[in-house]
C-alpha positions in Angstrom: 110.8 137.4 75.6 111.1 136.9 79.8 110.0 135.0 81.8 109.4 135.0 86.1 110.7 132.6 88.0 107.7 132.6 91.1 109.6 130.4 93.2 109.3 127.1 94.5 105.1 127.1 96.3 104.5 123.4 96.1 105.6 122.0 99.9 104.6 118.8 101.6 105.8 115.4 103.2 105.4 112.0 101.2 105.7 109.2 103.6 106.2 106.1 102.3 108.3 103.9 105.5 109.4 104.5 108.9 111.3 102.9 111.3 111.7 102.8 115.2 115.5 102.7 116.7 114.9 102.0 120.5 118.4 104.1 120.7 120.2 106.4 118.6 124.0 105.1 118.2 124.5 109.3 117.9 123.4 110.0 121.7 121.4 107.4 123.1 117.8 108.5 122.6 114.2 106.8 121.3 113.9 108.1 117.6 111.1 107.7 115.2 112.7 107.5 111.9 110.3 108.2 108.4 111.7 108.6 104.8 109.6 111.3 102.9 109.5 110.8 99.0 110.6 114.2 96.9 109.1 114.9 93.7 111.0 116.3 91.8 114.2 116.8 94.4 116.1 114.9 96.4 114.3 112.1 99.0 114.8 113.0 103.1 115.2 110.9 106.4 113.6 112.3 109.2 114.0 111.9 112.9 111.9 112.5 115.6 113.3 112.1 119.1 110.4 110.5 120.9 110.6 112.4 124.4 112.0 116.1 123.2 109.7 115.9 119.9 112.9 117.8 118.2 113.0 116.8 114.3 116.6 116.3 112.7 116.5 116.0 108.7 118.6 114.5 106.8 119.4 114.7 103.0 119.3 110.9 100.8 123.0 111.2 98.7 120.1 110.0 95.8 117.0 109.7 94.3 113.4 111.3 95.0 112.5 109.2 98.2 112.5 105.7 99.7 110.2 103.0 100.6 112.6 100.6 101.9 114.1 101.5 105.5 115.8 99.3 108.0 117.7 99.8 111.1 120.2 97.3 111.5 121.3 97.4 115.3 124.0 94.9 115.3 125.4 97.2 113.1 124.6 101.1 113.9 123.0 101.6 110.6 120.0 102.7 109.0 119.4 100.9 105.2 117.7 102.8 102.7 116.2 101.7 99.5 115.3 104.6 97.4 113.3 104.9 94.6 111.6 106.2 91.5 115.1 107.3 89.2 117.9 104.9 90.3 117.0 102.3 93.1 120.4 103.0 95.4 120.6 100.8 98.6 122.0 103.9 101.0 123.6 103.0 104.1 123.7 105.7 107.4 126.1 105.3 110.0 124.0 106.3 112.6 126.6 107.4 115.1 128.6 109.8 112.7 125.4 110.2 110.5 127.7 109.6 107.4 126.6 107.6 104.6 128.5 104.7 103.1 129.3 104.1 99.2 125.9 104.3 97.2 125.2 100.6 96.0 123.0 99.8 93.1 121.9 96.9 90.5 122.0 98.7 86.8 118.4 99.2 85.4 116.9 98.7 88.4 114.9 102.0 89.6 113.2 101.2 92.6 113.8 99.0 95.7 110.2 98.5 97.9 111.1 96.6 100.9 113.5 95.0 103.1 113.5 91.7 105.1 116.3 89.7 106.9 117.2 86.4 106.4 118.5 84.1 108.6 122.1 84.1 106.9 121.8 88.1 107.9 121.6 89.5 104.8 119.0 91.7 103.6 116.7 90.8 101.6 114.7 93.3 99.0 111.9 93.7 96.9 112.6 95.6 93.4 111.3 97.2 90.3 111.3 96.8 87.0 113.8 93.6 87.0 111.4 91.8 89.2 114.6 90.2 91.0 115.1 89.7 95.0 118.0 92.1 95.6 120.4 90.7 98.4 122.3 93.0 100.3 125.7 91.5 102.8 126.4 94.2 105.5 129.3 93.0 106.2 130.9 93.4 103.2 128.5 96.4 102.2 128.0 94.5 98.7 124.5 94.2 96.7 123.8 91.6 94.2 120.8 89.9 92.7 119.4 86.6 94.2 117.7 85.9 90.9 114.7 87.0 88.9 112.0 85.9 90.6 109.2 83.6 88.7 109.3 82.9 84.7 106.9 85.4 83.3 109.0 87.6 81.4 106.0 90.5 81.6 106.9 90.3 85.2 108.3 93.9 86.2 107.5 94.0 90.0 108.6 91.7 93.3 106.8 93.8 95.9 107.2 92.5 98.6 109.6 90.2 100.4 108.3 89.3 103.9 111.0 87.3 106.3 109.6 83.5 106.9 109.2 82.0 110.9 112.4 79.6 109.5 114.1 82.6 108.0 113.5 82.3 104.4 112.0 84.8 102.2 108.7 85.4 101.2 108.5 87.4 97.6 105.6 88.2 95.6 106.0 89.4 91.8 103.4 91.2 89.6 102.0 92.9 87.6 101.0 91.1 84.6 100.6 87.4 86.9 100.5 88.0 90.9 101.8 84.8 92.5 104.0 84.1 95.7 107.5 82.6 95.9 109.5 81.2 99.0 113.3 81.5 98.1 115.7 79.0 100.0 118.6 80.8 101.1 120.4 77.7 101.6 119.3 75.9 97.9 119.1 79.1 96.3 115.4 78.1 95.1 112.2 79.7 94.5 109.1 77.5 95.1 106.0 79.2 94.3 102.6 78.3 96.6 98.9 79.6 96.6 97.1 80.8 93.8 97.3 83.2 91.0 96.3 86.9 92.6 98.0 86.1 95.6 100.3 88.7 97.2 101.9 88.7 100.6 100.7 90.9 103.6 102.0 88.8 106.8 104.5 86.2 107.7 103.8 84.6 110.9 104.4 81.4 112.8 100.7 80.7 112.8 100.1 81.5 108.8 101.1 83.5 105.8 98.3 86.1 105.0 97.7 87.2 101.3 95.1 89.7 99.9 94.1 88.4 96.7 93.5 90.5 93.8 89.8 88.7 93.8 89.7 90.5 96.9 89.7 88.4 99.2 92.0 87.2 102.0 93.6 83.7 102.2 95.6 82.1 104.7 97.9 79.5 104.3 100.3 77.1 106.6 103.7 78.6 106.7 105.2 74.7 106.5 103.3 73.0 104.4 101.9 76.4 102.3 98.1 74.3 102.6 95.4 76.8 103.0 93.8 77.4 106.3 90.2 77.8 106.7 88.3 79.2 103.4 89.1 82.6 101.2 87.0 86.0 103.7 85.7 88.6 101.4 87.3 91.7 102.0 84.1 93.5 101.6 81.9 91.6 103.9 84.4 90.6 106.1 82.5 87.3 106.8 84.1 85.3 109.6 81.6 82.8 110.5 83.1 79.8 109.3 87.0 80.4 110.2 88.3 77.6 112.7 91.9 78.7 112.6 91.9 81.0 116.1 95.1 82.8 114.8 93.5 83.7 111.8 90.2 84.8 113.7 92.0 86.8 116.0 94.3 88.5 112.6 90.7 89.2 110.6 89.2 90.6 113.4 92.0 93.0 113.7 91.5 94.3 110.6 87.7 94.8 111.0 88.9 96.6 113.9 92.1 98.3 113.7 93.9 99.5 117.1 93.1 103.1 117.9 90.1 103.3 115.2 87.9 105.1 117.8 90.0 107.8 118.7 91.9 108.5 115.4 90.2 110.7 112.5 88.8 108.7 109.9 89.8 105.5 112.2 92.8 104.8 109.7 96.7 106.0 110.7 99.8 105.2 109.1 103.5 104.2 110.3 102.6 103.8 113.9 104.8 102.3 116.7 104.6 101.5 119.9 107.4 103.5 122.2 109.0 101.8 125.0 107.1 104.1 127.7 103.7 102.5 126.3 102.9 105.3 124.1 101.7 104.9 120.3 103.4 107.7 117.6 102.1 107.5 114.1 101.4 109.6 110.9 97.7 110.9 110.0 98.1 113.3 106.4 101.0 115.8 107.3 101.1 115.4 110.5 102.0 113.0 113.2 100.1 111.8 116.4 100.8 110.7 119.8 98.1 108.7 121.6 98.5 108.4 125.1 96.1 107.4 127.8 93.8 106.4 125.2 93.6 110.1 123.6 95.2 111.8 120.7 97.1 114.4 120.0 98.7 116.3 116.7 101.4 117.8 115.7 103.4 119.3 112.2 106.1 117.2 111.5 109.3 119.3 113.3 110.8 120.0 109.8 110.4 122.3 106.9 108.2 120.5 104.7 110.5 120.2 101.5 109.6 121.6 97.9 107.8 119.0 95.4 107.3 119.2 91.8 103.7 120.8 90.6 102.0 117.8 88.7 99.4 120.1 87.5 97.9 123.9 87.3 94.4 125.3 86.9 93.8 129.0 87.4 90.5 130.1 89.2 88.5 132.9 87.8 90.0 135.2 90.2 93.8 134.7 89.5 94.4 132.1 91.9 96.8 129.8 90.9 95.9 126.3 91.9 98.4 123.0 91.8 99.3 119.6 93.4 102.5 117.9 94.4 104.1 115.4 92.2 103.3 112.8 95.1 101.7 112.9 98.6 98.0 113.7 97.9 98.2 117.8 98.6 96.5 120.5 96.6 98.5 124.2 96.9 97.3 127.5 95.9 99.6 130.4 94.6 98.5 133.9 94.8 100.6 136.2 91.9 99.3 139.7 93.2 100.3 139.0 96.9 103.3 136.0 96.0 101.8 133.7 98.9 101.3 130.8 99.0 99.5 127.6 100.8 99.8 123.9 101.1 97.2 121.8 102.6 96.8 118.4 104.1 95.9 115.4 102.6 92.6 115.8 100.2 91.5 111.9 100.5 92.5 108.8 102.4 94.2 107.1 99.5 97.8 107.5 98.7 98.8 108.7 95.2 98.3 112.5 93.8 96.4 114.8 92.4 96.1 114.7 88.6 93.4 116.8 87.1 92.3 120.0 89.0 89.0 121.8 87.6 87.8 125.3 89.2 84.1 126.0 88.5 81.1 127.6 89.9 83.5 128.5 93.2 84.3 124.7 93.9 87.8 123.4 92.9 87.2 119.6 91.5 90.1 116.9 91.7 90.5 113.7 89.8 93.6 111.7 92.0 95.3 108.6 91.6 96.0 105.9 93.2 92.4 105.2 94.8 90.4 106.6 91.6 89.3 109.3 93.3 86.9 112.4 92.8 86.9 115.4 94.8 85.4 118.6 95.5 86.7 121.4 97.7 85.1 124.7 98.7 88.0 127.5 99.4 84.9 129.5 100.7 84.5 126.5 103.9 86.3 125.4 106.9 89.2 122.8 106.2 87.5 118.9 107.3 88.8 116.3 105.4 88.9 113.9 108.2 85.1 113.5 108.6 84.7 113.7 104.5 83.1 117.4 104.6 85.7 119.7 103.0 87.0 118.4 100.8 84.6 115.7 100.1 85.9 112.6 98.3 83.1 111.5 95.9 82.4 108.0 94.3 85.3 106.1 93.0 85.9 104.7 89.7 89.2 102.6 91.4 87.3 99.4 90.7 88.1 99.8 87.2 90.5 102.7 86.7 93.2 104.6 89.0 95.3 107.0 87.4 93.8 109.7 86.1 96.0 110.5 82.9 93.7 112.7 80.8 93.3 114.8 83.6 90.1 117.1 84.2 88.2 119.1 82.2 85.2 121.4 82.4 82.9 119.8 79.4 80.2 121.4 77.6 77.8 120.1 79.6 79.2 122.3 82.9 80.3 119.0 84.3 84.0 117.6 84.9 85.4 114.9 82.6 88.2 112.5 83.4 90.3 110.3 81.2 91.6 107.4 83.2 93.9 104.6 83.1 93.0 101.0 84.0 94.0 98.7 87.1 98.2 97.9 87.7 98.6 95.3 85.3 95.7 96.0 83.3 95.2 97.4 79.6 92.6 99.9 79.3 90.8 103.1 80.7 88.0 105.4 80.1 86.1 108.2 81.0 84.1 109.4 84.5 82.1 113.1 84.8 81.0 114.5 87.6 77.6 116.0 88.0 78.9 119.3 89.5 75.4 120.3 91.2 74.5 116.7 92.1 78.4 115.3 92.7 77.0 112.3 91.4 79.9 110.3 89.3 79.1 108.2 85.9 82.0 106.4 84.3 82.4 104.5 80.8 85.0 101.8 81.1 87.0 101.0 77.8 85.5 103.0 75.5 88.2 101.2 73.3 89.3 97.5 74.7 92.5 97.8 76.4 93.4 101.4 75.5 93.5 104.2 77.9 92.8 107.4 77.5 95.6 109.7 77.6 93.8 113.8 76.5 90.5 115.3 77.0 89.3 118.4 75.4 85.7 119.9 75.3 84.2 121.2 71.8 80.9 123.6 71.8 78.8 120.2 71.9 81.3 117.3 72.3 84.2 116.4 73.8 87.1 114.5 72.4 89.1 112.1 73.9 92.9 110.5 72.3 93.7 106.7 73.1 97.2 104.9 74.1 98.7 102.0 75.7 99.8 104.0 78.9 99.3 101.6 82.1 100.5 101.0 85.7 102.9 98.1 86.3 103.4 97.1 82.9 104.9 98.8 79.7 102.9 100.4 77.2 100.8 98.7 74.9 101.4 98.7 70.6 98.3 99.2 68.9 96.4 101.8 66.5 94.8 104.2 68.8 92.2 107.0 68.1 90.9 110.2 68.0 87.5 109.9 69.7 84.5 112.0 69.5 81.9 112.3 72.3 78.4 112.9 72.9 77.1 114.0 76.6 76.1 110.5 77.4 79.9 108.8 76.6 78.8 107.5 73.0 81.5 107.5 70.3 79.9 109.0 67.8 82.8 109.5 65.3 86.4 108.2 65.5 89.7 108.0 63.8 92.1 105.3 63.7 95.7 105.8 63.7 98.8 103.6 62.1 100.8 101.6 64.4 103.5 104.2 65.8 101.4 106.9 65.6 100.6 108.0 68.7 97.8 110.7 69.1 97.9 112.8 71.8 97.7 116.5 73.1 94.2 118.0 72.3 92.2 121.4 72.5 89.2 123.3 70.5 89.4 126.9 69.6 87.6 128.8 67.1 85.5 125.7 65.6 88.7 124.0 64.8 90.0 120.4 66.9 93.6 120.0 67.6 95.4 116.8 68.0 99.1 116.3 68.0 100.4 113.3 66.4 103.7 111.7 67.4 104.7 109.2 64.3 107.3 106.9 66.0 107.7 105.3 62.6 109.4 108.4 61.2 109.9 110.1 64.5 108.2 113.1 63.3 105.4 115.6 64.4 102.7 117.6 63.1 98.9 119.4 64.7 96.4 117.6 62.7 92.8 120.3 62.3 89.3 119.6 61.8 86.6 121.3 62.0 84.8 121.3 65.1 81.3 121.1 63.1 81.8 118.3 60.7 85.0 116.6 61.8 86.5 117.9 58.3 90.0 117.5 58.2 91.9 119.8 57.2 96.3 120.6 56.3 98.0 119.4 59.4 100.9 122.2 61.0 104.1 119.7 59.7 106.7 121.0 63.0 109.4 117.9 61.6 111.6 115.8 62.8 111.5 115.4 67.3 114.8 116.0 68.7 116.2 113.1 70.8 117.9 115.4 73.2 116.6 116.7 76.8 115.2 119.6 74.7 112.8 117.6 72.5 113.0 120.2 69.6 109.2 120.1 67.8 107.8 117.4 70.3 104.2 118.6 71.8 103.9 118.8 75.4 100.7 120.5 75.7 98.1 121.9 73.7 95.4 124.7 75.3 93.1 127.3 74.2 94.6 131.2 74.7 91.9 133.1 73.8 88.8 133.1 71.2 90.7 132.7 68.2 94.4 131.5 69.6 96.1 128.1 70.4 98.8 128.2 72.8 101.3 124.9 72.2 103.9 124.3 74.8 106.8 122.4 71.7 110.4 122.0 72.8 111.4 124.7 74.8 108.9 127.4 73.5 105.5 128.1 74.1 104.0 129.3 70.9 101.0 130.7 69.6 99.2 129.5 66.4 96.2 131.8 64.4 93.2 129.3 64.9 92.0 130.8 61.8 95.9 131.1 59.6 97.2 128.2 61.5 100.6 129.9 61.5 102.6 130.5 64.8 102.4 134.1 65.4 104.5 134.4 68.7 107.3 132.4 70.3 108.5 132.7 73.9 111.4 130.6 75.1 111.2 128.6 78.4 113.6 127.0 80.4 112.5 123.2 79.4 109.9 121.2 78.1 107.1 121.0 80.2 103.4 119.7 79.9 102.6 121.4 83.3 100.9 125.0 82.4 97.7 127.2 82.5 96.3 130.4 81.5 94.9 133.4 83.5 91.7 135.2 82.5 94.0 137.9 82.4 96.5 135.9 79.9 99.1 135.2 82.1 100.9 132.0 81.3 101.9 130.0 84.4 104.1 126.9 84.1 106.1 124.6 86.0 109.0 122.9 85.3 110.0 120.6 88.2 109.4 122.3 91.9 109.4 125.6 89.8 106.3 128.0 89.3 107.4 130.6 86.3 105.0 133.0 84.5 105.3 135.5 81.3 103.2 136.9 79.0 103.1 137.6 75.6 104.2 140.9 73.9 
C-alpha cells in the first residue's frame, strides 16, 4: 500500500540571537545579522543590509539552529554556536563567507551564549555537560574550562555574561540555580548570591540576577554584596532602592524603550544603527522605528521548512499543524494543495503542542509560557492586541510543556497533559471551558510525575504518567494509568513496575488502550479494558522493540479510526486493530516511525515525518 508525499507546508523563522556588524568585511555595508533555528533541517544565518533592506541567507555546515552568535571584528568573523543535535562552534569568514573547520566538545549538544574575556578568548555557555566552553580564535581550537559547580544533576550553564574586569560570569541549572565567577587567570570558579540566582546583566555599577523566587537582586560586581533589597518582579516595587544605577536599570524594565509604539510593547533582537535608527524583530517580521514611528516588514528571505510537531484535522478537511519551534500554527488544504503559515500565536517563545478543532475554533496548548489559545479562522488575524488568536490563562506557574497534548473530552471541553517547571518533577492536567475560555488546572495529580497521554472515554478521560521533565533527565518510578472524572478526581488507577513505562492511549468501541513499554525486558504489548468497568482484559503481545532507527513493535501513537477500529502508528507501519477481535486487520508501510498523525472525517491518514506532510488510505 502507497502513500503521498504532500510536500513540505510547515514554513517559518525561529529566532533565537542576532548580531549587529557596523561593516561587512564582504563590501563594507551595516548588516543586521539573526540566526533562525530549523526544526527538523538545517539552522540559517541571515543578513539584512541595514540601508538597501536586501536579505542574504546563509546555510549553518550543522545542526538545527543557533543561539550563540558573535562577530569578532579583530578578526572578520562571525562565531556560531549551534544547537539542539551536536553543539558545533562554526566560524564564517565574513569576507569570503567560508566557514572554518567545525569544532565541537563530544556529548555536548548545545552551546547558548558567548562572552569575551579579557585574554580574548571566547567564552560559552553549554548544555548537558554544564561546562564553560572556551574557544581561542587564534588558534581556532575549543576546549572545556571546567564543569562548572559540584552538583552532578547540573546539566545547564546558561549563561556566561563578560565581568567590568573581564572575567566570566556563568550560571548553571537546572536542578540548583546558582552563579559562578571563573578567574581566567587562577582558573577558579567562586560562586556568589543565593540559590535561584541566574545572570541577566554585567555592569560596572552591578550584576543583575532574576531569581527563580521571582524576584530581582542586585549585587556589587567587586565585592558580589547585595545592593539595595530583592524588587518583586510582579509589583515592580521600587520605593526603597537607594542604588541610582539600579533605579535607573528597574525602571527600564517597567518601561522598556519603544513600548508605546511597538505592538504589544515587547520586541526582540533590536539594535540601534549608526544613522540613529532602531531595527528589531516582532513574530516573523522585523521593524524599523524611525522618527519615533514603526514600520514592518517580512524578513527578505524564504522562510525555510520546519518539522510539523503536531496535526489535527477540522471537520471540513483542513489539515491543521505547528512548527517544531517558533510559536506558528499552519493549515494545509488536500483538495486545493495550499497551504498557509501564520505569525506568531502568543508572546511567549516555545511551540505549539496540542491543537484541538471544535465548534469552528482551533484551540492550542503551547510551550514554553504554558499557554492556552483559541483562534477563529472565520476572524481577522490580531494577535498583537490579544483578539485573534486570544492567548487565555496560563498554567506556566506550575507547568510549561504541554506533553500530553490536547484533547476534546467528553465534557466538550479541551484537556491538556502538562509537564512541570525546568528542573522540576511533576505535571498535570488543565481544560478549557470552550464557551466560557475559562482555564482550570490540577497540578500533580501524581507527586512528581508528569503526564505524558490523554485520551477521552464516553464519561471519563484517562490520563498515563512518567518522569518526562525540562532541564533534567527523566525520572524512575512506577507510573500509572489514571482514570478521570469531569472535575480532575482519580477515580481509579493502575500502578505499573519499575521499567514499565505506560504510554500511548485511545478509547474505541467501549474498550481503553494503553501501550506499555517494559524496559526490563525491552518488550511491548496494548494492554485492553473495558471502558465500563475498567476490566482488564488479554493484552495484544507485539514482542521484542527493535534498537534500530526503525523501532520494530515500539508504539508511537495510538488513535481511534472509526466506531469500531484502532489505528496504531508501530515501527514503520500504521496498522489497524478489530476493537472488538483485537487482531490487526490492515498494515500500510510508512517511511519511519512517527508519532505525528491524524485522521480525516473522510479516513484519510495524514502524517508527518520530519518537515514532511504524507497521506494514504486504507484499501
Amino acid at each position: 500500500m502507497s502513500y503521498e508525499n504532500l510536500g513540505q507546508p510547515c514554513r517559518n523563522f525561529c529566532f533565537f540571537a542576532s548580531e549587529l556588524i557596523d561593516s561587512d568585511p564582504k563590501d563594507g555595508h551595516e548588516k543586521y545579522v539573526l540566526s533562525t533555528f530549523v526544526a527538523g533541517g538545517v539552522g540559517r544565518i541571515i543578513f539584512v543590509d541595514t540601508q538597501t533592506l536586501e536579505g542574504e541567507d546563509i546555510e549553518i555546515p550543522g545542526d538545527e539552529g543557533s543561539w550563540a552568535l558573535m562577530y569578532l571584528k579583530d578578526y572578520g568573523k562571525l562565531l556560531v554556536g549551534t544547537c539542539g543535535h551536536y553543539g558545533y562552534l562554526h566560524s564564517l569568514d565574513l569576507k569570503t563567507r567560508t566557514w572554518a573547520e567545525p569544532l565541537r566538545l563530544e556529548g555536548q549538544t548545545y552551546i547558548w551564549n558567548f562572552a569575551r574575556g579579557k585574554d580574548g578568548n571566547v567564552y560559552g555557555s553549554n548544555y548537558p555537560g554544564c561546562i564553560l566552553v572556551k574557544y581561542d580564535p587564534a588558534a581556532h581550537t575549543l576546549s572545556s574550562a571546567g564543569r562548572v559547580g559540584d552538583d552532578p544533576h547540573n546539566m545547564y550553564s546558561r549563561w556566561v555574561y563578560t565581568h567590568p574586569d573581564g572575567n566570566i560570569l556563568v550560571t548553571t541549572g537546572c536542578n540548583t540555580h546558582e552563579i559562578f565567577y571563573y578567574d581566567i587567570d587562577q582558573k577558579t570558579f567562586t560562586k556568589f548570591g543565593v540559590m535561584g540566582d541566574e545572570v541577566k546583566e554585567a555592569t560596572k555599577d552591578y550584576i543583575m540576577s532574576l531569581n527563580y523566587d521571582g524576584t530581582y537582586r542586585f549585587y556589587d560586581p567587586y565585592t558580589f554584596e547585595p545592593i539595595d533589597e530583592p524588587v518583586d518582579k510582579k509589583t515592580m516595587d521600587t520605593s526603597k532602592i537607594k542604588n541610582p544605577a539600579v533605579l535607573a536599570k528597574l525602571n527600564s524594565i517597567k518601561n522598556p524603550p519603544y513600548a508605546d509604539i511597538i505592538p504589544g510593547r515587547t520586541g526582540g533582537h533590536m539594535h540601534t544603527l549608526k544613522d540613529g535608527r532602531v531595527i528589531g524583530i516582532k513574530g516573523q517580521d522585523y521593524f524599523i522605528i524611525e522618527n519615533n514611528q514603526i514600520k514592518f516588514d517580512r524578513v527578505p528571505v524564504v522562510p525555510p521548512p520546519t518539522s510539523l510537531m503536531t496535526l489535527a484535522v477540522d471537520p471540513d478537511g483542513l489539515v491543521w499543524t505547528a512548527t517544531g519551534l517558533g510559536q506558528t500554527i499552519c493549515w494545509y488544504n488536500p483538495k486545493t494543495k495550499e497551504y498557509w503559515n501564520s505569525s506568531v500565536i502568543t508572546p511567549h517563545g516555545g511551540e505549539v503542542y496540542g491543537i484541538c478543532p471544535y465548534d469552528g475554533k482551533i484551540f492550542f496548548s503551547t510551550y514554553s509560557g504554558g499557554d492556552h489559545v483559541v483562534y477563529d479562522p472565520k476572524e481577522p488575524w490580531n494577535q498583537y492586541d490579544n483578539i485573534n488568536p486570544k492567548t487565555l490563562r496560563s498554567v506556566g506557574e506550575h507547568m510549561i510543556r504541554p506533553i500530553g497534548k490536547s484533547h476534546l473530552g467528553p465534557d466538550n471541553n479541551v484537556w491538556t497533559g502538562w509537564s512541570a517547571l525546568y528542573g522540576v518533577y511533576g505535571g498535570g492536567i488543565s481544560r478549557i471551558n470552550t464557551k466560557t475560555y475559562e482555564v482550570d488546572d490540577w497540578y500533580d495529580l501524581v507527586p512528581k510525575q508528569s503526564v505524558g497521554y490523554l485520551a477521552a472515554g464516553k464519561e471519563y478521560m484517562y490520563a498515563t504518567t512518567g518522569g518526562t521533565t525540562s532541564g533534567m533527565r527523566a525520572r524512575e518510578d512506577e507510573f500509572y494509568l489514571l482514570r478521570l472524572d469531569m472535575d480532575c478526581n482519580i477515580v481509579w488507577k493502575e500502578k505499573f513496575a519499575l521499567g514499565q513505562l505506560p504510554e500511548c492511549l485511545a478509547v474505541v468501541n467501549g474498550y481503553v488502550f494503553m501501550s506499555l513499554r517494559d524496559k526490563n525486558t525491552n518488550t511491548s504489548k496494548i494492554k485492553i479494558y473495558r471502558d465500563d468497568t475498567m476490566e482488564e482484559l488479554p493484552s495484544i503481545e507485539l514482542g521484542v522493540m527493535g534498537d534500530d532507527k526503525k523501532a520494530a513493535n515500539a508504539v508511537r501513537a495510538l488513535c481511534k479510526y472509526d466506531d469500531k477500529t484502532l489505528l496504531a502508528f508501530i515501527g514503520c507501519e500504521a496498522v489497524l486493530i478489530d476493537a472488538e477481535t483485537f487482531q490487526i486487520t490492515k498494515r500500510n508501510e510508512i517511511p519511519a516511525p512517527t508519532g505525528v498523525y491524524a485522521v480525516a472525517p473522510d479516513k484519510t491518514v495524514f502524517f508527518a515525518i520530519g518537515t514532511t506532510l504524507y497521506s494514504f488510505r486504507f484499501e
